[in-house]
C-alpha positions as CSV (number, residue, x, y, z in Angstrom):
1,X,273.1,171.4,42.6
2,X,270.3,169.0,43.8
3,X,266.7,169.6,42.2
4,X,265.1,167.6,44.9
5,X,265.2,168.7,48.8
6,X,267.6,166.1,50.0
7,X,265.8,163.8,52.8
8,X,266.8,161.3,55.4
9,X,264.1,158.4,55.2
10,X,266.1,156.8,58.1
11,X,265.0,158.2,61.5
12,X,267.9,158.1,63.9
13,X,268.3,158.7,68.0
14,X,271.0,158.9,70.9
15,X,272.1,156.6,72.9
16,X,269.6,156.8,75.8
17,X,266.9,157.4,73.2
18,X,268.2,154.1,71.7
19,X,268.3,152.3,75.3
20,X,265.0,153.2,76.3
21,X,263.2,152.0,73.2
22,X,265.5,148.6,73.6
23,X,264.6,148.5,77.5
24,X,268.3,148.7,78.5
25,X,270.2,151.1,80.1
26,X,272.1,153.5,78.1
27,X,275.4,152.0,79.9
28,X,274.4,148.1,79.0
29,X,273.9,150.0,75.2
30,X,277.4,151.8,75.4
31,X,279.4,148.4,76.6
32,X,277.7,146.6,73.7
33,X,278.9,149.1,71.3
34,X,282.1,148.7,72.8
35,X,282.2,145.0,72.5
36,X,280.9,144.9,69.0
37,X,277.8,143.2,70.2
38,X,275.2,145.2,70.0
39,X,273.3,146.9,67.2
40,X,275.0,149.0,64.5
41,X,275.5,152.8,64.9
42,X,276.4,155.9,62.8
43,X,279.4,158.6,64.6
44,X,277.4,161.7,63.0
45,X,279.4,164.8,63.8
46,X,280.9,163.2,67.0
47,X,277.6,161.7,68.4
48,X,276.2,158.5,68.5
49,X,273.1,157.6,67.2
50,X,270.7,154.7,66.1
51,X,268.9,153.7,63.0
52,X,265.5,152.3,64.1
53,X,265.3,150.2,61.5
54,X,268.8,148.6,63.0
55,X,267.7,148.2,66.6
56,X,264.5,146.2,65.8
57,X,266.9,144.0,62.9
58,X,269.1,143.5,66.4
59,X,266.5,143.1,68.8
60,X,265.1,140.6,66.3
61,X,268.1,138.5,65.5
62,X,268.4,137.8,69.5
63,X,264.3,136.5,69.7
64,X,264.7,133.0,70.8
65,X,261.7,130.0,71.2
66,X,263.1,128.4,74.4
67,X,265.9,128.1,76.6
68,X,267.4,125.1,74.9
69,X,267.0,127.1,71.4
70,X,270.7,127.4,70.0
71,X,270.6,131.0,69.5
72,X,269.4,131.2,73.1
73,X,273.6,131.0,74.3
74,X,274.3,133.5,71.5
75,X,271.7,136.1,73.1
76,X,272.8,135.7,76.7
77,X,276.3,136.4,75.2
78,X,275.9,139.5,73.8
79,X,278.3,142.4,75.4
80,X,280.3,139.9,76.6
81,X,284.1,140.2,75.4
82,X,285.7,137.5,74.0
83,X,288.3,135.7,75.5
């Protein structure tokens, strides 16, 4: 038996939730999940849903400088399937 109410530090949210807050469209989201491009997600009781800790780690690992930064290709990849 726990002695301490058990908590969830971790906020999480759905799909369009997620898009919204990521400025994408829910579809652009589920195609990245798909691909394995996009950020990583929890199947809770058969739905989807978002850390927010894990979109901004995602959103932040595609910031780029410039155009002619190297990770610049790797961002306009994303959701693309590999051939």
């Amino acid at each position: 038996m726990l002695t301490k109410p058990a908590q969830l530090s971790t906020n999480y949210v759905r799909t369009h939730e997620a898009a919204r807050l990521l400025g994408i469209s829910a579809r652009t989201l589920e195609k990245y999940r798909c691909h394995g491009t996009g950020p990583t997600f929890r199947k809770l009781g058969g739905r989807v849903v978002y850390a927010i800790g894990d979109l901004e780690a995602w959103a932040d690992n595609a910031a780029c400088s410039s155009t002619s930064d190297p990770r610049y290709v790797e961002a306009r990849a994303a959701g693309h399937a590999q051939r």
